[in-house]
Structure formats: structure tokens, C-alpha cells
Backbone atoms as SQL, in Angstrom:
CREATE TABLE atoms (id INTEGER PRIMARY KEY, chain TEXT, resi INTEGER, resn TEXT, atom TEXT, x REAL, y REAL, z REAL);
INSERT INTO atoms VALUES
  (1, 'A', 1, 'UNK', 'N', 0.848, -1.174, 0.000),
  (2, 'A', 1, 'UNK', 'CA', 0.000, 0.000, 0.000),
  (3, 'A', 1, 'UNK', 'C', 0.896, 1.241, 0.000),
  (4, 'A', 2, 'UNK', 'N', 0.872, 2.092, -0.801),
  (5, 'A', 2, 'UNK', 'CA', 1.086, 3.547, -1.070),
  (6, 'A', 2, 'UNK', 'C', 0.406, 4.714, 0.101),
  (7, 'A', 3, 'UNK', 'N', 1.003, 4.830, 0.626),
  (8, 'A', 3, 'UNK', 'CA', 0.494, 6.136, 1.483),
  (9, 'A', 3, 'UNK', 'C', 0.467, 7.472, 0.763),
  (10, 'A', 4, 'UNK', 'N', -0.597, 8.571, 1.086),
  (11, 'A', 4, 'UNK', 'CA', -0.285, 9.687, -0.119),
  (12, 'A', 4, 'UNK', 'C', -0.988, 10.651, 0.918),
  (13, 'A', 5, 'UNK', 'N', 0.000, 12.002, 1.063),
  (14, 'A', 5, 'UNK', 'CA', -0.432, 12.854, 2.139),
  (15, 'A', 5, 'UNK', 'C', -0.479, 14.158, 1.176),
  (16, 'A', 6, 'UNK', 'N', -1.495, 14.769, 1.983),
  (17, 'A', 6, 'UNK', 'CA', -2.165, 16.476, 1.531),
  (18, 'A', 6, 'UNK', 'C', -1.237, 17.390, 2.871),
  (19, 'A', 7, 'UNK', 'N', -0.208, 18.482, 2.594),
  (20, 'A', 7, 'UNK', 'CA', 0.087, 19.169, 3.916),
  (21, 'A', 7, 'UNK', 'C', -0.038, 20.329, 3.546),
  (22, 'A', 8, 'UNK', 'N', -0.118, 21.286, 4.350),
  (23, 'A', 8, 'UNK', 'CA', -0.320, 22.644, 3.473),
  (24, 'A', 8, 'UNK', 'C', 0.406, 23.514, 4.555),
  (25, 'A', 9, 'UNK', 'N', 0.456, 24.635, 4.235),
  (26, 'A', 9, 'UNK', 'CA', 0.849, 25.688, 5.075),
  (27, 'A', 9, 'UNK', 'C', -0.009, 27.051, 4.320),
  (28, 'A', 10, 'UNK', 'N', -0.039, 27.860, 5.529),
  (29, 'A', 10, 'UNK', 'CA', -1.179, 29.124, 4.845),
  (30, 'A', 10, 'UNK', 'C', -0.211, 30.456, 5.531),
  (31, 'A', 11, 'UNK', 'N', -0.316, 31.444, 4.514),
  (32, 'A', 11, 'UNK', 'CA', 0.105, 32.977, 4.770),
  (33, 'A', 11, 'UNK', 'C', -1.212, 33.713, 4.468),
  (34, 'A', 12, 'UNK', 'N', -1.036, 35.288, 5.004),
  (35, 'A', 12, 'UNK', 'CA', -2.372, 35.997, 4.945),
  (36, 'A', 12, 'UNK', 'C', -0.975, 37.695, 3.716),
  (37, 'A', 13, 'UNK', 'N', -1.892, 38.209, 3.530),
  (38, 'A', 13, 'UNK', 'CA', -1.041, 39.122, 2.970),
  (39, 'A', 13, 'UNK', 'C', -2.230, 40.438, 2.911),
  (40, 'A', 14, 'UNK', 'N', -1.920, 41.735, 3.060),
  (41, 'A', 14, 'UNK', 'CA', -2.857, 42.817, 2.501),
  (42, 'A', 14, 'UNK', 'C', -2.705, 43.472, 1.670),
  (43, 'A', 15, 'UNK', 'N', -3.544, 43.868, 0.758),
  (44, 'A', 15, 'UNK', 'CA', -3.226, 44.589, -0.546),
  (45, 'A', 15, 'UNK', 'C', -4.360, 45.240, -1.308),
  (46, 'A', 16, 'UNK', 'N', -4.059, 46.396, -2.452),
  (47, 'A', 16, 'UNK', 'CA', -5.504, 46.899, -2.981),
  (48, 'A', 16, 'UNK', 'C', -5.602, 46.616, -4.123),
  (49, 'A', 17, 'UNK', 'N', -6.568, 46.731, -4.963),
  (50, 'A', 17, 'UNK', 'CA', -6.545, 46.521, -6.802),
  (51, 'A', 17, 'UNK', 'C', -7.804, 47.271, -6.692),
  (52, 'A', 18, 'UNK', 'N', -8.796, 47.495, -8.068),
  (53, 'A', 18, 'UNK', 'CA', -9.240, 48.222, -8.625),
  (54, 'A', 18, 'UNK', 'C', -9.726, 46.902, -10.006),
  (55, 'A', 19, 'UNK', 'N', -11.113, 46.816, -10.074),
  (56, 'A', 19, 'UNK', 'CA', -11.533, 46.148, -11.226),
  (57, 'A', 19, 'UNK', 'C', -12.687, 46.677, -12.091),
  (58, 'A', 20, 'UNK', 'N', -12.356, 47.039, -13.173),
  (59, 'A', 20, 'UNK', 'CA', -13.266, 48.140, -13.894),
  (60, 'A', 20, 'UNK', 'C', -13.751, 47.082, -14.949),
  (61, 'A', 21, 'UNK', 'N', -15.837, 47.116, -14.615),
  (62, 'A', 21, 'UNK', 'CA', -16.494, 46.314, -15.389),
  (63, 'A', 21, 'UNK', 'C', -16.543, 46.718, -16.712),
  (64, 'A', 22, 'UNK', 'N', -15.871, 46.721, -17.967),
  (65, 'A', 22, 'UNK', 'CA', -16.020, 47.499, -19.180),
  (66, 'A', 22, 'UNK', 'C', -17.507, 47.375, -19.817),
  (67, 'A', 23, 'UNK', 'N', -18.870, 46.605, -19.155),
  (68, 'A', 23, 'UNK', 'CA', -20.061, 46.414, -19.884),
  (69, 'A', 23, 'UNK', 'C', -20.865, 47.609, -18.922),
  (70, 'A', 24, 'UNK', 'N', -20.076, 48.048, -17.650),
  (71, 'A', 24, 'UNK', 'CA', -21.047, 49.008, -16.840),
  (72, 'A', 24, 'UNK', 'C', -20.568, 50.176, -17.330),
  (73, 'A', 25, 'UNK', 'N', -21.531, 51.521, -17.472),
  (74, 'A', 25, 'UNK', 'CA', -21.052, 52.871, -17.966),
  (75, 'A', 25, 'UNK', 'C', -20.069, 53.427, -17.295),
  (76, 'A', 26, 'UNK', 'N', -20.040, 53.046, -16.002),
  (77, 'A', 26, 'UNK', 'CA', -19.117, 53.985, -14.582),
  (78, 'A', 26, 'UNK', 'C', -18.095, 52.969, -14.632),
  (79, 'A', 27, 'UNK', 'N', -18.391, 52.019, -15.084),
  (80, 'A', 27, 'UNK', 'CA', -16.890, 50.650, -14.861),
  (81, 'A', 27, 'UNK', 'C', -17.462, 50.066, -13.839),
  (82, 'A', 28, 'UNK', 'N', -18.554, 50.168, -12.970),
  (83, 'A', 28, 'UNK', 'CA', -19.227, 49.088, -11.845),
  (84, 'A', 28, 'UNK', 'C', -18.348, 49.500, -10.472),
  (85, 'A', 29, 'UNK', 'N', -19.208, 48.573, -9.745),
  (86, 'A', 29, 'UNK', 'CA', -18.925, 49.036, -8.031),
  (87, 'A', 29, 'UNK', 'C', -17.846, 48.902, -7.763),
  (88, 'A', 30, 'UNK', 'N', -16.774, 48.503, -8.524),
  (89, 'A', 30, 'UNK', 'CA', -15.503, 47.423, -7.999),
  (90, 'A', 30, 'UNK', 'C', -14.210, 48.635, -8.466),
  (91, 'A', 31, 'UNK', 'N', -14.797, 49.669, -9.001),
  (92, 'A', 31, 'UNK', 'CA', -13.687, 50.229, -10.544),
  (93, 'A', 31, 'UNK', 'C', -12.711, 51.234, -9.318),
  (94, 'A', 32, 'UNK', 'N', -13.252, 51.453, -8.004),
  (95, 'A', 32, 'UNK', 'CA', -12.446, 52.203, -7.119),
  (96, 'A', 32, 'UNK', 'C', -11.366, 51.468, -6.344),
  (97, 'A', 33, 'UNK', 'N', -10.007, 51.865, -6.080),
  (98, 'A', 33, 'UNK', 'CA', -9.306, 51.809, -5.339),
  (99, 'A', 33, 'UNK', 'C', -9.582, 51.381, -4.078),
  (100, 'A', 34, 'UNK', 'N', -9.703, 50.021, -3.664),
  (101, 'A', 34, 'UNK', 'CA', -10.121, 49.314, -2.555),
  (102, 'A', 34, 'UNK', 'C', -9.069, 48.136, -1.860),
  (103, 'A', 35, 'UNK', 'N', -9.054, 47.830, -0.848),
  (104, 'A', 35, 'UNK', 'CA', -8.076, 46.632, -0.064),
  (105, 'A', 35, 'UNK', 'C', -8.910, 45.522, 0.047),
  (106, 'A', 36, 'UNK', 'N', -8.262, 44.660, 0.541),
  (107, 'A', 36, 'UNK', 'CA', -8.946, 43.311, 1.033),
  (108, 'A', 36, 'UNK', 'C', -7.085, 42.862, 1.786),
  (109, 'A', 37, 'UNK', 'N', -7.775, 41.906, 3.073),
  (110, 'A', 37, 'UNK', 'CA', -7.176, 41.176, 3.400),
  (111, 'A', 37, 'UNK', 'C', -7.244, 39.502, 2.791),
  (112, 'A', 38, 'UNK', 'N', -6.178, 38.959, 2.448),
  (113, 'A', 38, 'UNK', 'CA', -6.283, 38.219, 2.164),
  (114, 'A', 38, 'UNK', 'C', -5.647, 36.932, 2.437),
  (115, 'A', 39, 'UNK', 'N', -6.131, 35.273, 2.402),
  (116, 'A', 39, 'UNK', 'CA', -5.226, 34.022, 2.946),
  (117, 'A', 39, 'UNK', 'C', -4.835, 33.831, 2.213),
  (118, 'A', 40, 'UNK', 'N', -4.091, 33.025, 1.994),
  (119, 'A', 40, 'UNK', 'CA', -3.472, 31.393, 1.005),
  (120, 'A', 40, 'UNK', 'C', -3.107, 30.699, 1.591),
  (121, 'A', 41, 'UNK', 'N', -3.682, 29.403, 1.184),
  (122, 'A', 41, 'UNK', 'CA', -3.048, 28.150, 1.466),
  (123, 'A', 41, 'UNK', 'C', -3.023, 27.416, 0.128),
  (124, 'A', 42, 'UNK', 'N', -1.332, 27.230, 0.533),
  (125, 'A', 42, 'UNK', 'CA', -0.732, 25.844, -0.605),
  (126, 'A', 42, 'UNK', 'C', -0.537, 24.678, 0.018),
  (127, 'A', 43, 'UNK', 'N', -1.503, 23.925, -1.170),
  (128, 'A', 43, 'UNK', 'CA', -1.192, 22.274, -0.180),
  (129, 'A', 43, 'UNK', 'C', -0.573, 21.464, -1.139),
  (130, 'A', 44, 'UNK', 'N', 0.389, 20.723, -0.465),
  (131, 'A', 44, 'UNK', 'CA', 0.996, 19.889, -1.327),
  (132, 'A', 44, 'UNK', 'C', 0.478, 18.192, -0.900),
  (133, 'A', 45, 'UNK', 'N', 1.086, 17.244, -1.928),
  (134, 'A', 45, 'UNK', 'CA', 0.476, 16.203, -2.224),
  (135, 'A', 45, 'UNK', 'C', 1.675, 15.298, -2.495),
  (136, 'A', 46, 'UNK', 'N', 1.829, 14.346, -1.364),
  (137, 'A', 46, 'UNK', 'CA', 2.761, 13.244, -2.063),
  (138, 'A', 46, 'UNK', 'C', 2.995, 11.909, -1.159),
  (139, 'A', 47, 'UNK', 'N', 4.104, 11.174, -1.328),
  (140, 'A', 47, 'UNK', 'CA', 4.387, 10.395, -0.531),
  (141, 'A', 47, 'UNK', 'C', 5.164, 11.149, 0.737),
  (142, 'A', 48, 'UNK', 'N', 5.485, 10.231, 1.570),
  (143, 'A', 48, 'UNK', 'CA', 6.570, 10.946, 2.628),
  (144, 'A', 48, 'UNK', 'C', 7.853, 10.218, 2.013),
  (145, 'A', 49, 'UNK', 'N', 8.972, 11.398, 1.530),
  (146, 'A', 49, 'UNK', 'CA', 10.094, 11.187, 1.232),
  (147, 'A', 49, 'UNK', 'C', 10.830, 10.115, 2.082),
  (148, 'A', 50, 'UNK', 'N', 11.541, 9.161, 1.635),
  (149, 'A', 50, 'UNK', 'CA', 11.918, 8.237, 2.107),
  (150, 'A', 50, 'UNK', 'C', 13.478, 8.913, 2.873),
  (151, 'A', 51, 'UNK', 'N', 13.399, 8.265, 4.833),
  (152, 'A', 51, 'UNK', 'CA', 14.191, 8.759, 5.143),
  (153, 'A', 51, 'UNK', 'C', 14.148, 9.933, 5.702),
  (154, 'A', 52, 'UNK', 'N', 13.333, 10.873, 5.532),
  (155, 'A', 52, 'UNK', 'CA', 12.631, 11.906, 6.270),
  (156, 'A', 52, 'UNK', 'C', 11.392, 12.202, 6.716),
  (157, 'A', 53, 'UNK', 'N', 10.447, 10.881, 6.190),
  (158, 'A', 53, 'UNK', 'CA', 9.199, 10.986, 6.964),
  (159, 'A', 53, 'UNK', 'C', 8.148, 11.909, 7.315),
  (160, 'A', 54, 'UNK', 'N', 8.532, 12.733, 5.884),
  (161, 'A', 54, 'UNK', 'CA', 7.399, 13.968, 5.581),
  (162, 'A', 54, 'UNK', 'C', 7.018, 14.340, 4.217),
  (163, 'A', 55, 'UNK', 'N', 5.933, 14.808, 3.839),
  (164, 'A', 55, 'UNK', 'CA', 6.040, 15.311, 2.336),
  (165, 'A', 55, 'UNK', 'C', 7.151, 16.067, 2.176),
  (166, 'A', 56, 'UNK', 'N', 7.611, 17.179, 2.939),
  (167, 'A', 56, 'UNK', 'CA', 8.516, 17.927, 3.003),
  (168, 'A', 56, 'UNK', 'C', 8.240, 19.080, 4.158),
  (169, 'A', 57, 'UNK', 'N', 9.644, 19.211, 4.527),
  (170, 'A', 57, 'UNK', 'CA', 9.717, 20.108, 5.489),
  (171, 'A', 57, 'UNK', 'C', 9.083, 21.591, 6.075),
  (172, 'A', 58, 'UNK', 'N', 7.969, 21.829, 6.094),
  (173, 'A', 58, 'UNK', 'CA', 7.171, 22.584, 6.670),
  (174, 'A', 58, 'UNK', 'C', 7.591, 23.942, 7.125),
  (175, 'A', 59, 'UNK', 'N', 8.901, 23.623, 7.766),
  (176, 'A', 59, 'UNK', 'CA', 9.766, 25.026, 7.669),
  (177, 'A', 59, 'UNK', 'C', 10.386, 25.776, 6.514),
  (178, 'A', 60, 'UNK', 'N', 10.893, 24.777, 5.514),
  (179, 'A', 60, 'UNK', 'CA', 11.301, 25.304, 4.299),
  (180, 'A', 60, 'UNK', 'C', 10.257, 25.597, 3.280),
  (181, 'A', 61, 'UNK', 'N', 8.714, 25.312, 3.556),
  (182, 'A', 61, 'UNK', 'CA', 7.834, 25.511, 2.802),
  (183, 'A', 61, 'UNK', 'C', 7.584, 26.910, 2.952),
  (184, 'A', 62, 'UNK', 'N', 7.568, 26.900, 4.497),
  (185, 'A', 62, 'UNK', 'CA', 7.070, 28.640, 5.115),
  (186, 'A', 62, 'UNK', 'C', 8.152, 29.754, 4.641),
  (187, 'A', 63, 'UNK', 'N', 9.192, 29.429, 4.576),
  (188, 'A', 63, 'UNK', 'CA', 10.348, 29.748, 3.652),
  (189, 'A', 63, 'UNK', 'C', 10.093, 30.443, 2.831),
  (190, 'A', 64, 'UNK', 'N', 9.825, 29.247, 1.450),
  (191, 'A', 64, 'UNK', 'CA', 9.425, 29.958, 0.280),
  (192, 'A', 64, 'UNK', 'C', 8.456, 30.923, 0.031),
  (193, 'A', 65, 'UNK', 'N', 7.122, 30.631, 1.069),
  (194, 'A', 65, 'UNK', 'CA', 6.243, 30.920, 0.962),
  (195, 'A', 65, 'UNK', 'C', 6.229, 32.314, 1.485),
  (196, 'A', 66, 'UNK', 'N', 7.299, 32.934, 2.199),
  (197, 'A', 66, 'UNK', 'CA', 7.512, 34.388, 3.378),
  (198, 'A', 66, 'UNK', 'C', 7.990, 35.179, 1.431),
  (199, 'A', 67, 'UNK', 'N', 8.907, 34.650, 0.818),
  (200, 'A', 67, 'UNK', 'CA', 9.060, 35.447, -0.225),
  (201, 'A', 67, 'UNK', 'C', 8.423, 35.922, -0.962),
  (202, 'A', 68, 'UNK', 'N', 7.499, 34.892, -1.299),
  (203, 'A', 68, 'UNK', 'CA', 6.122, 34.965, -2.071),
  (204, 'A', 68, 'UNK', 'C', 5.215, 36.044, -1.332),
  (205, 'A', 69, 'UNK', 'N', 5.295, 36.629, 0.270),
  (206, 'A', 69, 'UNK', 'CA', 4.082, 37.055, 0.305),
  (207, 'A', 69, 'UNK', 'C', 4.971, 38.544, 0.416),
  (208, 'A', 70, 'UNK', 'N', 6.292, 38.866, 0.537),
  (209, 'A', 70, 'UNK', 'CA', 7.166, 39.772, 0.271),
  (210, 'A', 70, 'UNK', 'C', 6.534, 40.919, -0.704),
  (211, 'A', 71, 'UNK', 'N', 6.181, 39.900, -1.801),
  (212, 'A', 71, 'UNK', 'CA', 5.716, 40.483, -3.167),
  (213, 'A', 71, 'UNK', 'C', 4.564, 40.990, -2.999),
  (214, 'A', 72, 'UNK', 'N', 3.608, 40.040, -2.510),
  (215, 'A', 72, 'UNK', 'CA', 2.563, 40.331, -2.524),
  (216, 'A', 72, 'UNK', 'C', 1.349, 41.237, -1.434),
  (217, 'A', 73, 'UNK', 'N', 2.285, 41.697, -0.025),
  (218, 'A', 73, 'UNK', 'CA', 2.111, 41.961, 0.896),
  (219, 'A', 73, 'UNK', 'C', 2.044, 43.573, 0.365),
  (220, 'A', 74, 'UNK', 'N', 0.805, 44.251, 0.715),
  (221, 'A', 74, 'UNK', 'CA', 1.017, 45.898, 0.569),
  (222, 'A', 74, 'UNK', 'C', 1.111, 46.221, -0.643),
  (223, 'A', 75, 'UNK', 'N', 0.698, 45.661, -1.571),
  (224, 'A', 75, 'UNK', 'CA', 1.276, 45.794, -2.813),
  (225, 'A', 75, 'UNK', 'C', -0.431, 46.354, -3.618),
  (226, 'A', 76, 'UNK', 'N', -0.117, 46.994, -4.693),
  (227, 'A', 76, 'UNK', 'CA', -1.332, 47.444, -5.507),
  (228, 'A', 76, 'UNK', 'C', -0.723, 46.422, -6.748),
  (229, 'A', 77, 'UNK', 'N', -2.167, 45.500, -6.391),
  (230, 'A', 77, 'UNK', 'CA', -2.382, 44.097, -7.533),
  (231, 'A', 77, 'UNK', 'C', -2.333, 44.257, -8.917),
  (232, 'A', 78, 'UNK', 'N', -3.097, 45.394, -9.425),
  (233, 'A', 78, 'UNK', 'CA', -2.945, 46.135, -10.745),
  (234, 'A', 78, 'UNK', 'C', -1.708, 45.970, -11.303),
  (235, 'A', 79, 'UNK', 'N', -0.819, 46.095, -10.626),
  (236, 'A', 79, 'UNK', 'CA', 0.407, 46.640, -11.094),
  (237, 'A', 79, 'UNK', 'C', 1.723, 45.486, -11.029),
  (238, 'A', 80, 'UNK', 'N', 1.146, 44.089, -10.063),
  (239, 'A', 80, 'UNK', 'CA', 2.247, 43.217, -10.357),
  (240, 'A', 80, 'UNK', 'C', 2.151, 42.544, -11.905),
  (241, 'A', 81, 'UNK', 'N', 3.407, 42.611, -12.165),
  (242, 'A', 81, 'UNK', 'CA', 3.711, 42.086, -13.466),
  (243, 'A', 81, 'UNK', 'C', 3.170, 40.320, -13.448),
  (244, 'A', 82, 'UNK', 'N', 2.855, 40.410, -14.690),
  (245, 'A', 82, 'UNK', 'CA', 1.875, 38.943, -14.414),
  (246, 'A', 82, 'UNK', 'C', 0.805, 37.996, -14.418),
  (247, 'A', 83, 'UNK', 'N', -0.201, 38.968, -13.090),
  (248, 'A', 83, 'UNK', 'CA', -0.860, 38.647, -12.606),
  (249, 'A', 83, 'UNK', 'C', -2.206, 39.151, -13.619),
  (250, 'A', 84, 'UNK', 'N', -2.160, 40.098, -14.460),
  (251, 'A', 84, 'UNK', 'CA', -3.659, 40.486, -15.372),
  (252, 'A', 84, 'UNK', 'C', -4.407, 40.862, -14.419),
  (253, 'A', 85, 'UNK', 'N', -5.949, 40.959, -14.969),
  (254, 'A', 85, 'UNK', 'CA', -6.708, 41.531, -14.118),
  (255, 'A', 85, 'UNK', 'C', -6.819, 40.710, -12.621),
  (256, 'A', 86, 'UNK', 'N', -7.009, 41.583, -11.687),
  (257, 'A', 86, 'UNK', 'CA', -6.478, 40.978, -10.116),
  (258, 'A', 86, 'UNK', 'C', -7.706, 40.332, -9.531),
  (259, 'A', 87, 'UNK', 'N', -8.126, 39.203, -10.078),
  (260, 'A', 87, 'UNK', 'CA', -9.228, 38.465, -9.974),
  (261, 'A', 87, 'UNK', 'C', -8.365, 37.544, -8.658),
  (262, 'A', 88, 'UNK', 'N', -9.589, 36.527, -8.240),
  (263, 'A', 88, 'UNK', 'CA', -8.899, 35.678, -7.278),
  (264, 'A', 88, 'UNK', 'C', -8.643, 34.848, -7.847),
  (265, 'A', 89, 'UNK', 'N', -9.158, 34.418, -9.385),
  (266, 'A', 89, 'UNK', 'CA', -8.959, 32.943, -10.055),
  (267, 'A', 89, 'UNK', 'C', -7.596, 33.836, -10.795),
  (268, 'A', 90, 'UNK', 'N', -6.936, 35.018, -10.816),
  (269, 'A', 90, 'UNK', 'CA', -5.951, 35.225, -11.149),
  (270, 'A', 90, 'UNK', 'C', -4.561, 34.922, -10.184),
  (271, 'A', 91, 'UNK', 'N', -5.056, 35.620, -8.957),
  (272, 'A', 91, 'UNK', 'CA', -4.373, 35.471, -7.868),
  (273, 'A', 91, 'UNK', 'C', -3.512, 33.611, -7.627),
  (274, 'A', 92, 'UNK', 'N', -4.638, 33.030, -7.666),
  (275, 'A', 92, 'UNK', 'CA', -4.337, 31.567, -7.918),
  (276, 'A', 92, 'UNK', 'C', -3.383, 31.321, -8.732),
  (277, 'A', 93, 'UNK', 'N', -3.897, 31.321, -10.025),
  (278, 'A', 93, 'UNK', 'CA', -2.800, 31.434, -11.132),
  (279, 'A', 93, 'UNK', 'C', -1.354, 31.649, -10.854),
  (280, 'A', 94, 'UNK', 'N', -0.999, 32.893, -10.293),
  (281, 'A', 94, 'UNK', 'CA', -0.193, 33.965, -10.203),
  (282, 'A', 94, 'UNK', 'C', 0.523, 33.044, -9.339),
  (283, 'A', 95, 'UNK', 'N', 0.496, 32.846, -8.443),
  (284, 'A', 95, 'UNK', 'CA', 0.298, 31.927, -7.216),
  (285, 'A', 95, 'UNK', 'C', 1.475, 30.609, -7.494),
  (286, 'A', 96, 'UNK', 'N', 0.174, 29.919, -7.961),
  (287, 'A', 96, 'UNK', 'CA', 0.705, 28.408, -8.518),
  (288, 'A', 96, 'UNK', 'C', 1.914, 28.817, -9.171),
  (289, 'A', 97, 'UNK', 'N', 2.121, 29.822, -10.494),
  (290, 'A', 97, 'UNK', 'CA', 3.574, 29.434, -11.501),
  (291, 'A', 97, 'UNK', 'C', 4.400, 30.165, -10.532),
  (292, 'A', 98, 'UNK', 'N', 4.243, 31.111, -9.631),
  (293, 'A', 98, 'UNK', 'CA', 5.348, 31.286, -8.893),
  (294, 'A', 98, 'UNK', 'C', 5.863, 30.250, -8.168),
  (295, 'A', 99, 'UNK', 'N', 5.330, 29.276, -7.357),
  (296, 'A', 99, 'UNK', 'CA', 5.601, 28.258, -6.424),
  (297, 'A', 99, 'UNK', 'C', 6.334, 27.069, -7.027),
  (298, 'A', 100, 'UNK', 'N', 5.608, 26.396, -8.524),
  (299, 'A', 100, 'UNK', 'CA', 5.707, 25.276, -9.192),
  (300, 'A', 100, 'UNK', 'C', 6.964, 24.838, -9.342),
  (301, 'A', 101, 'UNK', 'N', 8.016, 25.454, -9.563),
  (302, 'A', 101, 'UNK', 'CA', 9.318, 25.293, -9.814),
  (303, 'A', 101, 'UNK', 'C', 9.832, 24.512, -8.784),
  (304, 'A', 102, 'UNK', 'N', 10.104, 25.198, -7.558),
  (305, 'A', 102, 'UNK', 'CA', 10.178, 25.107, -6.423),
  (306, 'A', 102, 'UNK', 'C', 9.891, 23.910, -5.590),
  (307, 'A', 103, 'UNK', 'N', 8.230, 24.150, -6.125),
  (308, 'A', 103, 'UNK', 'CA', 7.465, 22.873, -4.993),
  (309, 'A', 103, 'UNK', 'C', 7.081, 21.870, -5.829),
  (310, 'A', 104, 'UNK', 'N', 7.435, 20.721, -6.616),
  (311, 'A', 104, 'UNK', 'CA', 6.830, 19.952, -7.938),
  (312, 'A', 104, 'UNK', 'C', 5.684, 19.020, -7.024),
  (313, 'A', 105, 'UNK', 'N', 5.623, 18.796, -5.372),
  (314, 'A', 105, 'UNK', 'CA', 4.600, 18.894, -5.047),
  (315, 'A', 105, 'UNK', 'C', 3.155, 19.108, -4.980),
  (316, 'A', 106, 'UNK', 'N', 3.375, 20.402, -5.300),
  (317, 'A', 106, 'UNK', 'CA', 2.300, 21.214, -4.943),
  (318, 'A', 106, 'UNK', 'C', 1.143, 20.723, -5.778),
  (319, 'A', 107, 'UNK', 'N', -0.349, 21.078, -5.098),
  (320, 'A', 107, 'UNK', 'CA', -1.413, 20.426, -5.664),
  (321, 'A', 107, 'UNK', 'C', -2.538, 20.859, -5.681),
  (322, 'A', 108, 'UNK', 'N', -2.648, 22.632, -4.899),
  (323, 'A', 108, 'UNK', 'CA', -3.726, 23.056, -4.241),
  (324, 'A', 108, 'UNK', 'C', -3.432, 24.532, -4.098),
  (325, 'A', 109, 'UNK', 'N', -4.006, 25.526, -4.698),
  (326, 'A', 109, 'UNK', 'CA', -3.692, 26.899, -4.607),
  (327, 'A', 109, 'UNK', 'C', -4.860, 27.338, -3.740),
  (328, 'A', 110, 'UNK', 'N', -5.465, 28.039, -2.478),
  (329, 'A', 110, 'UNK', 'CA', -6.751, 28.447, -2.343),
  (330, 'A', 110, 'UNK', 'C', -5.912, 30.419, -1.908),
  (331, 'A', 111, 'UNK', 'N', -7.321, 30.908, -2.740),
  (332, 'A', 111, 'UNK', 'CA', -6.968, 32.269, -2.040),
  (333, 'A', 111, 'UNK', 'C', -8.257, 32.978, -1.580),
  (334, 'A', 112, 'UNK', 'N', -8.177, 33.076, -0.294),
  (335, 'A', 112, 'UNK', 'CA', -10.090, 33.762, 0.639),
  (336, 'A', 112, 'UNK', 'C', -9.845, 35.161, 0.734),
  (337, 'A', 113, 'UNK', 'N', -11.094, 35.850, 1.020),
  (338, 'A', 113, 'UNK', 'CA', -11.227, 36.643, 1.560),
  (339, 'A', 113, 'UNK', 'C', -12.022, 36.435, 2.757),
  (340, 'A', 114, 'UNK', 'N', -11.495, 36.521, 3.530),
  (341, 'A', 114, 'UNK', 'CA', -12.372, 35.814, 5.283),
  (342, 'A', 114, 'UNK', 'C', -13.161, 36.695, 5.436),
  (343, 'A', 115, 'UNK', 'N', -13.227, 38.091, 5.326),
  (344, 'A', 115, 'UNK', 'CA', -14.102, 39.131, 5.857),
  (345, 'A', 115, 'UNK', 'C', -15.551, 39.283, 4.497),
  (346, 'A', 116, 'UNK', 'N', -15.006, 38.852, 3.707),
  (347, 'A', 116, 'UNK', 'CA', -16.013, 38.875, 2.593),
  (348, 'A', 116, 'UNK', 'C', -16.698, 37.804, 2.569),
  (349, 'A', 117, 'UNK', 'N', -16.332, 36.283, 3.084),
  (350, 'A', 117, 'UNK', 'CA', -16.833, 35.334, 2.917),
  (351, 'A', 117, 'UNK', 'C', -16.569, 34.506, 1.416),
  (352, 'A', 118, 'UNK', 'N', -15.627, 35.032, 0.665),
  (353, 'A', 118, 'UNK', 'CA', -15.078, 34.239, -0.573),
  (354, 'A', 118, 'UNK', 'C', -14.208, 33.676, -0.917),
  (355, 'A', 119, 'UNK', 'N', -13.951, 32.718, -1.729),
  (356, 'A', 119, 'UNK', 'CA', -12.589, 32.421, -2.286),
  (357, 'A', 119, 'UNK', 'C', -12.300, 31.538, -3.372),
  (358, 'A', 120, 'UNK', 'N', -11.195, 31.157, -3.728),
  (359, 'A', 120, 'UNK', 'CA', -11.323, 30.398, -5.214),
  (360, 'A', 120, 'UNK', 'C', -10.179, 29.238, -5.181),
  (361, 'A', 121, 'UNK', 'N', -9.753, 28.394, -5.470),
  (362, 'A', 121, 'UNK', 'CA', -9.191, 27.100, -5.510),
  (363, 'A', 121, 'UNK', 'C', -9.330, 26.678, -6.950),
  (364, 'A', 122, 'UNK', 'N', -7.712, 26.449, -6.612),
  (365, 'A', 122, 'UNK', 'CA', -7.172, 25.791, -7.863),
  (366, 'A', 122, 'UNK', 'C', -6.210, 24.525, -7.515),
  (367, 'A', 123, 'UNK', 'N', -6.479, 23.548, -8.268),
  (368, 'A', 123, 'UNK', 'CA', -6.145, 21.931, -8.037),
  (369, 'A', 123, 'UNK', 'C', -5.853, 21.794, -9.659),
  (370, 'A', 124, 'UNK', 'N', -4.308, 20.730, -8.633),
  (371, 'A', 124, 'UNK', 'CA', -4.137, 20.214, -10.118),
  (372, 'A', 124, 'UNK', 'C', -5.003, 18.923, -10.184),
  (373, 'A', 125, 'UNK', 'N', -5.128, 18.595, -11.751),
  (374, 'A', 125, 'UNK', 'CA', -6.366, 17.204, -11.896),
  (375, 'A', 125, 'UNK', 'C', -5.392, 15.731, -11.851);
């Protein structure tokens, strides 16, 4: 039998964007300069490496993951190179090809807004 583990680790980051509806005359409710706090959690997916008895090290995940939110921490979303319009199914995106290299793990992008009650997830199939 194959054992196969899900581990994740989660960062929060704050930041603003601006999303202008081009079918509304004003650009819609969203087209102003606004924040959100926001989570992520990346979960990864595998065996436990033989000999170390983990998917991988949890500290070196939080690691990568402190750089990643470097970028993304305080930052006006509009404007990271990349990312296109600053949707959450973008955010994901954005997300995942930054990490992928890194983590060939990885299996699970989620990004919430806790105070809004939303969020979006991306899995690989």
C-alpha cells in the first residue's frame, strides 16, 4: 500500500486593486481603489520522502512561501507584473507558476477573503 499525504501551510497578505467592469457605464462598483485582506493556502500532495518521513519540510515551505508574500504583501495588484486583471482565479494562477518550480509537489492553490466570505481554488487534476 502507497500512502499519499495532503500538507499545506497558509500565509495571509494585505493589498488593494481596482476592477473596472467594461459592460457598466461607470466601470461598476468594484472600478475604485479598494483593499482586502487576504489568505493562502498551498497544499501539497505526495508520498513521505523516504528517510525523512514527511512530504517535506514545513519550515522550508514557510520559507518559500515568506518570499512569495514579500511580493505580494502591501502591494497594488494592478500593477504586479503577471498577474492580469487581479481576480482571485488570477491570484491563484499567479500563485501556482510562482511556487511550481520550487514545490513539484504542490497540488492546491486556495486564495479567501475571510471578511467577505469568498474564495477560489485551484487543483491540479
Amino acid at each position: 500500500m502507497t500512502l499519499e499525504f495532503e500538507v499545506y501551510r497558509e500565509f495571509c497578505f494585505e493589498a488593494a486593486h481596482a476592477l473596472c467592469d467594461p459592460e457598466h457605464p461607470t466601470g461598476g462598483i468594484y472600478r475604485n481603489l479598494h483593499g482586502h485582506s487576504f489568505r493562502v493556502r498551498v497544499t501539497l500532495r505526495g508520498p513521505r520522502v523516504e528517510g525523512e518521513d514527511w512530504v517535506m519540510d514545513l519550515g522550508k515551505l514557510g520559507r518559500r512561501l515568506a518570499l512569495l508574500r514579500e511580493t505580494l504583501d502591501h502591494s497594488f495588484l494592478n500593477e504586479l507584473d503577471g498577474l492580469g486583471k487581479p481576480t482571485l482565479e488570477n491570484l491563484c494562477v499567479f500563485i501556482w507558476r510562482d511556487l511550481e518550480a520550487d514545490l513539484p509537489a504542490i497540488f492546491e492553490v486556495g486564495v479567501f477573503r475571510d471578511t467577505c466570505n469568498e474564495g477560489c481554488v485551484l487543483r491540479k487534476r
